[in-house]
C-alpha positions as CSV (number, residue, x, y, z in Angstrom):
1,X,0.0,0.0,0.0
2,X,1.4,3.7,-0.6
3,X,2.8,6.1,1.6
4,X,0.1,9.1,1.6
5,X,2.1,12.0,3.6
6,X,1.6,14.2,0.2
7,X,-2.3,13.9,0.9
8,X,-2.4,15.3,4.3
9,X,-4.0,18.6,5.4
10,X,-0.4,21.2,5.7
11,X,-1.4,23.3,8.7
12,X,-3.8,23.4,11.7
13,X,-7.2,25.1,11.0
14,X,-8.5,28.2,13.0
15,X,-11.7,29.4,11.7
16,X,-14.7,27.2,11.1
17,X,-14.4,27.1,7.0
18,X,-10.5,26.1,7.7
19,X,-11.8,23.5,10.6
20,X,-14.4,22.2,8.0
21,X,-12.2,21.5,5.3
22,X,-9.5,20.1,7.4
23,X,-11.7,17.3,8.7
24,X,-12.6,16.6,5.4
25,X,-9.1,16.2,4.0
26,X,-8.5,14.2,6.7
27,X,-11.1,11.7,6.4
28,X,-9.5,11.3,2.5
29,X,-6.1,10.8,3.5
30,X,-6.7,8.4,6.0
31,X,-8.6,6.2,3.1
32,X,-5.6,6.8,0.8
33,X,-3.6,4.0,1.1
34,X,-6.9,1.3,0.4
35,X,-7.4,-0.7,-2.3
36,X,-11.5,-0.5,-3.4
37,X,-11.7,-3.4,-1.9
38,X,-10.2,-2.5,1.6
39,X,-12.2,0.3,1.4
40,X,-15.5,-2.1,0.8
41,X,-15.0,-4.4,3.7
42,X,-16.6,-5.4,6.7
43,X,-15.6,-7.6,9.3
44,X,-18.4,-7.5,11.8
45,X,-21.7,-6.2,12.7
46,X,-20.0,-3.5,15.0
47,X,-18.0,-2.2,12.1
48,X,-18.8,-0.4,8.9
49,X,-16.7,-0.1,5.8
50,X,-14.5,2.9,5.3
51,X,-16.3,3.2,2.2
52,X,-19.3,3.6,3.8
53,X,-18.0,6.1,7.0
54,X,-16.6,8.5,4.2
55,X,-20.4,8.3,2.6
56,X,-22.2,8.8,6.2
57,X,-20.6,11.6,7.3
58,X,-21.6,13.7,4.2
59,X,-24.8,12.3,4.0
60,X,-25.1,13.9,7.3
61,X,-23.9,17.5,6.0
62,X,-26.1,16.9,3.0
63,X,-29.6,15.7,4.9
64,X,-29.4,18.0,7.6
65,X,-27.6,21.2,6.4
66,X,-28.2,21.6,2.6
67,X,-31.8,19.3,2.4
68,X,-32.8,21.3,5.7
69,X,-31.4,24.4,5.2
70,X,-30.9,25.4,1.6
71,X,-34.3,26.2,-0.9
72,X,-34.2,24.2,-3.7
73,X,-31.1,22.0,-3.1
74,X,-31.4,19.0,-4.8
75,X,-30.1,15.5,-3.5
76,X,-27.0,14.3,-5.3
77,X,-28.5,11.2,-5.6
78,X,-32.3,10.2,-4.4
79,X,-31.0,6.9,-3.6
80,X,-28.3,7.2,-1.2
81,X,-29.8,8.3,1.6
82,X,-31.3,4.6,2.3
83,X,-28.0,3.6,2.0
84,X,-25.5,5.9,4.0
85,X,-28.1,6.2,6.8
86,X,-27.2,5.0,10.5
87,X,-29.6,5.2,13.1
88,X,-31.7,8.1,12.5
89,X,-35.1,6.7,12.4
90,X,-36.5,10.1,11.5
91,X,-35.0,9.8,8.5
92,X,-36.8,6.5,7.3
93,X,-35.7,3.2,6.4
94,X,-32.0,2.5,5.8
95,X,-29.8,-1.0,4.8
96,X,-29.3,-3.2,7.6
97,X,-26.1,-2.6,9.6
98,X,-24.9,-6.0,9.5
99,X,-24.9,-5.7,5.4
100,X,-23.0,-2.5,4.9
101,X,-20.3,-4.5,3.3
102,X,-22.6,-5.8,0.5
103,X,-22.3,-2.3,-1.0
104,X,-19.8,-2.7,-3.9
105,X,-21.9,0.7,-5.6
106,X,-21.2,3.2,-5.0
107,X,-17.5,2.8,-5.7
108,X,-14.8,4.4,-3.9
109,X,-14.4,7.3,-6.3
110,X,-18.5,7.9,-6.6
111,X,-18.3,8.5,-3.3
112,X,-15.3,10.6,-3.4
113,X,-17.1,12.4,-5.9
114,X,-19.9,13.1,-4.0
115,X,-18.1,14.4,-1.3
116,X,-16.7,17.5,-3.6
117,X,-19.7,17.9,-4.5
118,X,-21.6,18.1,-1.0
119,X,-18.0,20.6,0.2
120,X,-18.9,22.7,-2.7
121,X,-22.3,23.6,-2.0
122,X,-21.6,24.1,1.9
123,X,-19.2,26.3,1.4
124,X,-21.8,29.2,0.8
125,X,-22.7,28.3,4.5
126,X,-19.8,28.7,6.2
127,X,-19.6,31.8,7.0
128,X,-23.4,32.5,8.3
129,X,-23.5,31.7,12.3
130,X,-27.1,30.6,11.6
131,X,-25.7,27.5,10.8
132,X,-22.3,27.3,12.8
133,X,-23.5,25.6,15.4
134,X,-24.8,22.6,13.2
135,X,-21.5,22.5,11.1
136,X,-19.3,22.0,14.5
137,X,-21.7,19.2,15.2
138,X,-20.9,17.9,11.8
139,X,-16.9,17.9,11.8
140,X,-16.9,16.4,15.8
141,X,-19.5,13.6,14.3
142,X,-16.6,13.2,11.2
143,X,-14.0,13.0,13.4
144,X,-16.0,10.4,15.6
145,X,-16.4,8.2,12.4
146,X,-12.4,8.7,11.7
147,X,-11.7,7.2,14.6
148,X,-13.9,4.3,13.9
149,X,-12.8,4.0,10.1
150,X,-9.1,3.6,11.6
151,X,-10.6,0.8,14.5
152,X,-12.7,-0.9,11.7
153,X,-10.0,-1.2,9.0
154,X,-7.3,-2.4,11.7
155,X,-10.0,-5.0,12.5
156,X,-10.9,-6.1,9.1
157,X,-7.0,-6.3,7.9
158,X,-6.6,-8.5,10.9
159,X,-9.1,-10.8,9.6
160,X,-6.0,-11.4,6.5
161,X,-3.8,-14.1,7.6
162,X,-1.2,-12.1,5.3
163,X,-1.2,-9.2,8.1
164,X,-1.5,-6.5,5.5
165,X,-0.2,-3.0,6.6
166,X,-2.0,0.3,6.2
167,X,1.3,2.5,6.7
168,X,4.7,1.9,6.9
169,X,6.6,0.8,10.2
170,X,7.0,3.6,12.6
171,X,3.8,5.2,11.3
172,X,0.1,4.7,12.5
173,X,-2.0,4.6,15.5
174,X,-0.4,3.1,18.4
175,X,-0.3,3.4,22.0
176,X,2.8,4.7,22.5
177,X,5.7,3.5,25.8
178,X,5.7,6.3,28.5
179,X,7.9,4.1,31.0
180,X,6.8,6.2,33.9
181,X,6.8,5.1,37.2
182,X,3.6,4.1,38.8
183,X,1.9,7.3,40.5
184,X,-1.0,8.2,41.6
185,X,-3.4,11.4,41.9
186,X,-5.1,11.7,44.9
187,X,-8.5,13.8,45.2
188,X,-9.5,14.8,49.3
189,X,-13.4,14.1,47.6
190,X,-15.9,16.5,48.5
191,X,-19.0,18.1,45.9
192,X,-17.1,18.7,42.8
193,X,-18.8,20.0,39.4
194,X,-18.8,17.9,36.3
195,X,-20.0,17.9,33.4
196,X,-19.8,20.5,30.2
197,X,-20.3,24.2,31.0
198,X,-19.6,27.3,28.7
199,X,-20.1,28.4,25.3
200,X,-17.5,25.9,23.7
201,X,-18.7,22.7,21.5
202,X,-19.8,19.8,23.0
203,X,-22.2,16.6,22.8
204,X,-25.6,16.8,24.4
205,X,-24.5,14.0,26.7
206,X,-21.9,16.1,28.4
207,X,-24.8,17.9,30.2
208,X,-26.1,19.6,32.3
209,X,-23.4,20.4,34.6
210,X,-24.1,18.8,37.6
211,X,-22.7,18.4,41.4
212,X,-21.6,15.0,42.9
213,X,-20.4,13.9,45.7
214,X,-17.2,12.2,45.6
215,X,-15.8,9.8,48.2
216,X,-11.6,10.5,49.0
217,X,-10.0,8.4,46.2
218,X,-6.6,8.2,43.4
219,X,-6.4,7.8,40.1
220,X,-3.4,6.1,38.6
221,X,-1.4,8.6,36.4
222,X,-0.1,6.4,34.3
223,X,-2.4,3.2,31.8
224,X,-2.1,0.1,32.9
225,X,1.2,-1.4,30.4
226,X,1.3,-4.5,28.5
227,X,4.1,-5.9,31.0
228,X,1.3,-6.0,33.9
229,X,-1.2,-7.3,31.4
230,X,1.0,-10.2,30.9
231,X,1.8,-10.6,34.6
232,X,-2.2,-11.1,34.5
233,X,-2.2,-13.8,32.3
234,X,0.3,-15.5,33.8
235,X,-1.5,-15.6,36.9
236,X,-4.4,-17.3,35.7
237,X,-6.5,-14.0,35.4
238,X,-8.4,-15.3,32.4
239,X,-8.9,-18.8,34.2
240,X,-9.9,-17.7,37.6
241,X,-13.6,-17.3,38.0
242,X,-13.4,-14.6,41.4
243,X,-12.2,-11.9,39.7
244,X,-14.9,-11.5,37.2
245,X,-18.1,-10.1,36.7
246,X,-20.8,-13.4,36.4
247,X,-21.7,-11.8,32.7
248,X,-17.7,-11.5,31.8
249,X,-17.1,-15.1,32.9
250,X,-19.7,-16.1,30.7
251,X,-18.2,-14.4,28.1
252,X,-14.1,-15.4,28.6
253,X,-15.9,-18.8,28.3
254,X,-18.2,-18.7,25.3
255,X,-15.7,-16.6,23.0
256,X,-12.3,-18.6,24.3
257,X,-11.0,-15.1,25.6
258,X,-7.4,-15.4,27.1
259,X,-5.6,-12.0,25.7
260,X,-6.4,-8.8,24.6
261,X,-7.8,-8.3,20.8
262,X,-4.7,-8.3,18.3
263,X,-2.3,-10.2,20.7
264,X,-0.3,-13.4,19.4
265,X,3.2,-14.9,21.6
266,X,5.2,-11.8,22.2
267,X,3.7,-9.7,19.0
268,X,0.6,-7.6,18.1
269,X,-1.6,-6.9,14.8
270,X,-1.0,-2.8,14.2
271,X,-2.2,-0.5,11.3
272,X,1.6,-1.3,10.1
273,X,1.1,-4.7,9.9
274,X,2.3,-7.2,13.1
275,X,4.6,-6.0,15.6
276,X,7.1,-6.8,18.3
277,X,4.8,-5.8,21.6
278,X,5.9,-3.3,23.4
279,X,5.7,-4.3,26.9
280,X,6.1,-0.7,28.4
281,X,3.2,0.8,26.0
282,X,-0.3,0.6,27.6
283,X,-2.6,-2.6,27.1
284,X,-5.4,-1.7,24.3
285,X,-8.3,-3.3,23.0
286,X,-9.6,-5.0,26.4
287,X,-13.0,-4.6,27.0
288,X,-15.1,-3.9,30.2
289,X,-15.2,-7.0,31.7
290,X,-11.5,-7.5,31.1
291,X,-10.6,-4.4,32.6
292,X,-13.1,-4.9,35.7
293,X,-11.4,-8.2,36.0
294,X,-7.8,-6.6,36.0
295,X,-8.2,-4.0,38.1
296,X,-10.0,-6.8,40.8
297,X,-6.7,-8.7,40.3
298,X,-4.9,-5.5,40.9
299,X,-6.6,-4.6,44.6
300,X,-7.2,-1.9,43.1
301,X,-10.8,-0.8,40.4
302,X,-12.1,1.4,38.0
303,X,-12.7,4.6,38.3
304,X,-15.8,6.3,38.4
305,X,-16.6,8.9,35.4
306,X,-16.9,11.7,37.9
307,X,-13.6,10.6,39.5
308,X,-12.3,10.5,36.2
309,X,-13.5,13.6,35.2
310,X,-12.1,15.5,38.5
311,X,-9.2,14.9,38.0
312,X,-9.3,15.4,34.1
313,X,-10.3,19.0,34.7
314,X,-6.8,19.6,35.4
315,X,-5.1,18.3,32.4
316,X,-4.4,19.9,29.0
317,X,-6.9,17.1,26.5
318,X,-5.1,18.2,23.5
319,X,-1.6,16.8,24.8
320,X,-0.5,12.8,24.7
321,X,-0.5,10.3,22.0
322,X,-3.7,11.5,19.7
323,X,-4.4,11.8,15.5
324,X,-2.9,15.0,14.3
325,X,-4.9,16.7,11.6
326,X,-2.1,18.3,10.1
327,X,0.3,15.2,9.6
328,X,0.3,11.5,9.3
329,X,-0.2,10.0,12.6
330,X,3.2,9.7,14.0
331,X,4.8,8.7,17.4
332,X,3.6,11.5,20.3
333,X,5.1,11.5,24.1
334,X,2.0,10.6,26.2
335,X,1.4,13.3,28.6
336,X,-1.8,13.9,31.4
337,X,-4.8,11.6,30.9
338,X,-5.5,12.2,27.0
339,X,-4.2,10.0,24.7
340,X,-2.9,6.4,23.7
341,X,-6.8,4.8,25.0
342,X,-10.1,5.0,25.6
343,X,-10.2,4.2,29.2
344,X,-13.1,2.6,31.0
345,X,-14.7,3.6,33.9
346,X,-17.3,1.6,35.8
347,X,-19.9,3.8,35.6
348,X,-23.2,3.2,33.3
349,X,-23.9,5.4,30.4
350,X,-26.5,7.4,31.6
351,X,-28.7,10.6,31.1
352,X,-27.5,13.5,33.6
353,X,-29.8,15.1,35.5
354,X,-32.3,17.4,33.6
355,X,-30.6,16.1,30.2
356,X,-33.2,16.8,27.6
357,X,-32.2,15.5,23.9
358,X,-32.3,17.8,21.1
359,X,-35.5,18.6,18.8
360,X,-35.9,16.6,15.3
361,X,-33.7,13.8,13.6
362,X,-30.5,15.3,15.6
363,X,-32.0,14.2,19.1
364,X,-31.3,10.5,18.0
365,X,-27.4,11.2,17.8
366,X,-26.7,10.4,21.7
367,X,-29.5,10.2,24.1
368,X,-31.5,6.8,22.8
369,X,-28.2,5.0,23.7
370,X,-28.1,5.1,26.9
371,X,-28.9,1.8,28.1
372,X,-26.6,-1.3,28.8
373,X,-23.5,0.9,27.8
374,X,-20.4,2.0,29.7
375,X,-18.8,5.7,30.0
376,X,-14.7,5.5,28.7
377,X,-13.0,8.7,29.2
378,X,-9.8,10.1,27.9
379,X,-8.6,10.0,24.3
380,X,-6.5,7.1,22.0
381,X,-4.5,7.6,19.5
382,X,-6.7,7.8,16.8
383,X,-9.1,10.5,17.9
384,X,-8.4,13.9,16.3
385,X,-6.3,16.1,19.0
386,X,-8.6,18.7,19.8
387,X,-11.6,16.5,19.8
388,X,-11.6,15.1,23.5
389,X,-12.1,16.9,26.5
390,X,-13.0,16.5,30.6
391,X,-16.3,16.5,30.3
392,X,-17.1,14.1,26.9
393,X,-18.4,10.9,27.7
394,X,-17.6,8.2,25.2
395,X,-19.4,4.4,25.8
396,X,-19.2,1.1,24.6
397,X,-20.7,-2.4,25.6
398,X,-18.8,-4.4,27.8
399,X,-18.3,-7.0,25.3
400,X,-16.8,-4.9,22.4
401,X,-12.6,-4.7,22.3
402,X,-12.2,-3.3,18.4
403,X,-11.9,0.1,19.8
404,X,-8.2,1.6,21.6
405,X,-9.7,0.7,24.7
406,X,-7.2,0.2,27.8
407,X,-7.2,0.7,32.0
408,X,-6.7,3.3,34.5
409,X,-6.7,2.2,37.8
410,X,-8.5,4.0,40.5
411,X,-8.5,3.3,44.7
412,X,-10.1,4.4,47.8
413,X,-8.0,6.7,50.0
């Protein structure tokens, strides 16, 4: 597959018009190095095609921005919308999930295609603040979906027995080694405030701000490493039935679950093919139940998302391993809490208090989730620096591993 460095976006954006068309570039240059058949596949249920997240996310500027907003705009084709819908029930009936991968049409370029089409007309838009507010809801929901193009493509090369890479060695996401001594930041508890306040972007699900009460507690300032991880396994961890959850037993047993996603001997399956494991670099792709189990094995746990989020308060989220816009996504120092993983807390994906979801289709973009999910703070490498913050509230089902997921420890003091 080619290098794509020549594709990438050559500064980082400031206005909204320079924001939009950066996290549009990016979005191309992170399909670049597919074949139209990478870019077609589909591994599992829980993943779509890059294909198909380079579709979505303009259907999404096209349906709700020009179709809404725009006399007389004119779909670029009638058709597509059943096929590059998600969720949006609003919006009528769509392909099933599962079968995103049966879509051979559009091809890659159609698609690209549309796209320059869709960035020409919203350019007219830009500059009206009648609309800004909906544009910065599209580029975070594109950078959401680059994130999971880069998890779903790592997952669906992984299925080649080949080990195709996307990028050359040295490149790619990755959590990166920090080889910091194990530290800890305490919190004395007491009512903090959490949750998003101020005029700045964020998801619906970040608020209202709120008060809780927190209990006297640390955080680990460091991710737990692969080293520990496979001081875990070689302690039985994945054979000894105490230190999990009753549904996570159920599931190490049914699924044959004895390492994290990716891992084989002493190497793991990376964008750049498989690599030598680096045992100082944090464990990723480890889901909920794993991670309850470790931190049980640990004496220590997991971290509420309020603990979490104390402490995160204090931390600069644009630092650490994350995706740069403006370059291919090269090796970063970690630094603070951002970066490298997603990192699981144990509590339940929930509405805050007085949460109400928006009006009309864009209501269904957080609230209808919450249920049988799990909150992850933080950052990984492969969410767009910038994007993260204290207060956002990613969530997962304890089952699923595709994503960077990893562990912070948390105790009581």
């Amino acid at each position: 597959m080619p290098e794509t460095q020549r594709h990438w976006p050559s500064a980082a954006p400031t206005s909204i018009a320079e924001r939009y068309a950066a996290t549009r570039r990016l979005s191309e240059a992170l399909v670049a190095p597919l074949s139209e058949a990478d870019a077609t596949l589909q591994s599992m249920p829980d993943a779509s095609p890059a294909k198909w997240h380079l579709a979505h996310t303009t259907w999404f500027f096209e349906t709700f921005l020009l179709r809404d907003r725009v006399p007389g705009y004119r779909l670029y084709d009638e058709h597509w919308p059943f096929l590059f819908n998600s969720y949006y029930e609003a919006e009528g009936e769509r392909i099933a999930r599962a079968r995103r991968g049966m879509l051979s049409r559009p091809t890659l370029a159609q698609v690209l295609g549309w796209r320059a089409h869709v960035d020409d007309a919203v350019q007219a838009l830009l500059g009206d603040p009648a609309h800004e507010a909906l544009i910065r809801l599209g580029i975070a929901h594109e950078q959401q979906h680059q994130e999971l193009l880069l998890t779903d493509i790592k997952h669906a090369l992984f299925q080649n027995p080949l080990g195709p890479a996307m990028w050359p060695p040295g490149t790619g996401a990755g959590p990166r080694a920090a080889r910091a001594e194990p530290q800890w930041h305490e919190h004395p508890g007491g009512i903090a405030l959490v949750g998003h306040r101020g005029d700045h972007f964020a998801f619906d699900n970040e608020g209202p701000a709120h008060r809780v009460l927190l209990e006297p507690f640390a955080l680990s300032a460091r991710l737990v490493t692969n080293r520990e991880w496979q001081q875990f396994i070689d302690d039985g961890g994945y054979r000894t039935a105490s230190l999990w959850l009753s549904d996570g037993w159920d599931w190490v047993r049914r699924e044959g679950i004895g390492a994290p996603l990716y891992w084989r001997a002493d190497a793991q399956f990376t964008h750049c093919g498989w690599q030598a494991r680096d045992p100082e670099a944090p464990v990723c792709h480890v889901s909920y139940y794993e991670a309850d189990a470790f931190a049980a094995w640990a004496g220590a746990r997991l971290p509420t998302e309020f603990e979490w989020e104390a402490i995160g308060q204090g931390h600069d989220a644009t630092g650490g391993n994350q995706l740069d816009e403006a370059g291919p996504p090269l090796p970063r120092g970690a630094a603070g809490l951002f970066g490298d993983c997603w990192q699981f807390t144990r509590s339940a994906y929930l509405p805050y208090p007085r949460f109400r979801p928006a009006d009309g289709a864009v209501g269904e973009y957080n609230g209808k989730f919450m249920a049988g999910q799990w909150v992850l703070k933080g950052a990984s490498c492969a969410t767009v620096r910038g994007h993260s913050r204290a207060s956002y509230r990613n969530f997962f089902y304890a089952r699923q591993r595709w994503q960077f997921t990893g562990v912070r420890l948390a105790r009581d003091v």
